[in-house]
N, C-alpha and C positions, 0 to 999 in steps of 0.2 A: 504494500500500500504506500502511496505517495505521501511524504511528510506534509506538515503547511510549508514550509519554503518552497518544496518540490512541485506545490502546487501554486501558490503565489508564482515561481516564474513560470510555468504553463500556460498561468493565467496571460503573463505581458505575452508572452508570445500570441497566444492568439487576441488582444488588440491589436500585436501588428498586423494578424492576419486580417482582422476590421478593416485597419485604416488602410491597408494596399488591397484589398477588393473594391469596395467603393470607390478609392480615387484613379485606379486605371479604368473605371467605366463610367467615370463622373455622376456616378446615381447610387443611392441607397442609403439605408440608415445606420448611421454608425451612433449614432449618441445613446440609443437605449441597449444597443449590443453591447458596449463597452460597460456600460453601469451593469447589468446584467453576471457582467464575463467571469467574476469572481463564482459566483455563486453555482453558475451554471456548469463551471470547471469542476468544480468538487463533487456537483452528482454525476458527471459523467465519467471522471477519474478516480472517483473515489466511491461513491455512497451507492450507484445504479448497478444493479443486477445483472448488464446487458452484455450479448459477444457478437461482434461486429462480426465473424466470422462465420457465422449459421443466423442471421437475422432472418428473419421471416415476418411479415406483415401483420400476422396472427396476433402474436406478440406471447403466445401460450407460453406459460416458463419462466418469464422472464419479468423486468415491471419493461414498463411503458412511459415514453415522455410526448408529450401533444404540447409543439408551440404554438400557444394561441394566439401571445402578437406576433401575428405571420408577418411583420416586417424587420422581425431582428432575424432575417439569415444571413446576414455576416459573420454573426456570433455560431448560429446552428450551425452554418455548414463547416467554418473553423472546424469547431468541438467532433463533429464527426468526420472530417476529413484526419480528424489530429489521434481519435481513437482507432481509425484503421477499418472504417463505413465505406469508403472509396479513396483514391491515391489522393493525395495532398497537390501534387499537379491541377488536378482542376479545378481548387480556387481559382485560376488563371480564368475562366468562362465564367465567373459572375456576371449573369442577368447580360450576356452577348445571347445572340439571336441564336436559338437550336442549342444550348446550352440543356443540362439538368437543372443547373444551380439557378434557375430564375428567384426573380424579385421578391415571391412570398412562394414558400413551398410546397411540391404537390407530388403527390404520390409515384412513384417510380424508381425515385431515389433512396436505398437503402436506409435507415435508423429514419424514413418520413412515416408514419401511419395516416396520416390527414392534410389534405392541403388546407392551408388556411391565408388569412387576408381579410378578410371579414371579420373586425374584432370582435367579442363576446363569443363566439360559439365554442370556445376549446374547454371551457369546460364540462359544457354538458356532451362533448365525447367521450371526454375524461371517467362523467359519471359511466355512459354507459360502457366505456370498459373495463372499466373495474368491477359494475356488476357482472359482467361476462366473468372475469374471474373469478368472483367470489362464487359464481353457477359452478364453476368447473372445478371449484375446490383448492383451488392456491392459494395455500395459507403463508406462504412465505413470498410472494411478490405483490409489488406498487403500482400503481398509477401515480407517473407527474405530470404536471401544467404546468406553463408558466404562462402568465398575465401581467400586463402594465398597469400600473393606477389608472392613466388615464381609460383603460376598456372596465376599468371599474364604473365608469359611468354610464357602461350599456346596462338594459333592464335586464337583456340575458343572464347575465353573469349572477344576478340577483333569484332571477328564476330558477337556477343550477344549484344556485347555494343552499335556496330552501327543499328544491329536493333533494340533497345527497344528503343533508339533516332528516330527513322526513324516512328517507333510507333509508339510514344510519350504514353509509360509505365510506366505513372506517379503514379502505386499504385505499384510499387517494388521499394524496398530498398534493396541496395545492401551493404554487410557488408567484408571488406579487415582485415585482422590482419598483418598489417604493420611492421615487426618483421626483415628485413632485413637479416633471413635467411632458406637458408633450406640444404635439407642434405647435400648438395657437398661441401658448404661455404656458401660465403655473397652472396646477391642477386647480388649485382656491379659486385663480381667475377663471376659469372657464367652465366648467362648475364643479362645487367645492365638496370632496369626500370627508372634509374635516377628521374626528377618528376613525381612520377608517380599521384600527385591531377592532373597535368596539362594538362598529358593523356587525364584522365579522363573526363575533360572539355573538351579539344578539341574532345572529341567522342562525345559532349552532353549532359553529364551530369550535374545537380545539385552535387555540390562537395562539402565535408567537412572536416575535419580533426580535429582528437581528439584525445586527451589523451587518451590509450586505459587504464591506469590502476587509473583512478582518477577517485572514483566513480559520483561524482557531473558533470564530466564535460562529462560522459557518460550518465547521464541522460538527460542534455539539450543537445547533437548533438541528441539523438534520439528526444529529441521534436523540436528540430529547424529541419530536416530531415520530418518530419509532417506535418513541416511549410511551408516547399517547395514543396509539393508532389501534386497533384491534379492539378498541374498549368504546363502539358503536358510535361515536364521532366521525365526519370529513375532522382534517386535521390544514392547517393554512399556516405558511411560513409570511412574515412581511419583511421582507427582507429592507432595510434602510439601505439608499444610496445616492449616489452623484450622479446624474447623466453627463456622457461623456468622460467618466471617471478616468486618471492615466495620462491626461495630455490637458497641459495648463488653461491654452486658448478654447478650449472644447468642455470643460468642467464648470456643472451648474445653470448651465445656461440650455436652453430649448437650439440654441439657433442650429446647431448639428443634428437636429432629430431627425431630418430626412435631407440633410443637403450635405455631399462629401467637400472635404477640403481639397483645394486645386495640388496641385503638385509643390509647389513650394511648404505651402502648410502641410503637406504630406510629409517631409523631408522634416518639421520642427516638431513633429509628432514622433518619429520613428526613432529622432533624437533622446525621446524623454522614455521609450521602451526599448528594452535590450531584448537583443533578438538570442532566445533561451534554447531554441531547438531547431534552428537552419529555417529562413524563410521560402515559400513555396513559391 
């Protein structure tokens, strides 16, 4: 198993895999992938059940991850290009025409189970497959999600919530990247989740909140989240963090939520992350 350091720099690496996909195609989102990257590094290298090398769609066996904001695949396809999903060469076809690796992701691609792009619906996949496995008797594997704050403001995601409570969908774990923005501004300005642990609780869930960018304190909410799970709750991580996190001119601010830096700001980005495992 990979230490925190060992996964802290895994993590820098794939922001640089962020910031040189999007800026050789001059499109996509790098500012929620990168807030993201911390977190999402540790389930995929650390805490997920899964083997790149016998995947199958099914997902029987194994847990299961559905990105619901279908516009952080810079980060997705990083993480599984990095886990051995497909060769690390074809980050090089982000979102180029006849590519796999398109703009939000869609079934055909290895570690995909769902295309998505349409915010709010990844969780009520989530639910139903994780009732598929708790049907089939798998008492030892997950369903993950991830979700933005800002798709916390679809009704869907509300409607999802109240049934996997109403379930009691105690083998999904639901993951939020708490970043306080998306494209239009802050999440307050454009409308406002205020608490949104509290929400969370009051729809039923087992509720957490973590550091999204501190490697150590993302390894124990994923195992205290473990620790709550099987005892008739969904279970919800809110992970705190930066968008844009990793790169001075890109941290806190919306303005990189969907717009890459030109080539120069490519160059003062890739300065501030050391390149941990040869770039693609």
């Amino acid at each position: 198993m990979p230490n925190t350091e060992d996964l802290t720099r895994i993590a820098t690496q794939i922001r640089r895999d962020i910031i040189r996909q999007v800026t050789k195609i001059s499109s996509g989102h790098p500012g929620g992938s990168m807030s993201s990257a911390d977190f999402i590094t540790a389930l995929f290298f650390n805490e997920m059940n899964h083997s790149p090398e016998i995947w199958e769609r099914s997902g029987k066996g194994k847990d299961m991850f559905f990105l619901s904001a279908g516009h952080l695949t810079p980060l997705f396809y990083s993480v599984l290009a990095r886990t051995g999903y497909f060769d690390i060469s074809e980050l090089n076809t982000f979102r180029y025409m006849g590519t796999r690796l398109q703009g939000h992701p869609s079934v055909g691609l290895p570690g995909v189970y769902m295309a998505a792009g349409s915010l709010g619906q990844g969780l009520s996949v989530a639910c139903g497959a994780a009732m598929g496995k708790r049907l089939d008797n798998e008492e030892d594997t997950y369903v993950y999600v991830l979700m933005g704050d800002g798709e916390c403001e679809e009704g869907q995601v509300w409607e999802a919530a109240m049934f996997a409570a109403h379930k009691k969908i105690d083998n999904l774990i639901a993951l939020v990247d708490w970043n306080n923005q998306q494209i239009d501004g802050t999440i307050e300005a454009v409308m406002g989740l205020t608490d949104l642990d509290k929400k969370w609780q009051a729809f039923g869930w087992e509720t957490l909140v973590i550091d999204g960018h501190d490697m150590a304190k993302i390894l124990d909410g994923y195992a205290r989240a473990r620790q709550l799970s099987r005892r008739g709750k969904p279970v919800i991580i809110l992970f705190k963090t930066e968008m844009g996190h990793g790169v001075d001119f890109m941290s806190g601010t919306n303005e990189y939520h969907g717009k890459a830096p030109n080539s120069e700001q490519c160059e003062r980005a890739l300065l501030q992350l050391e390149e941990t495992l040869g770039d693609f």
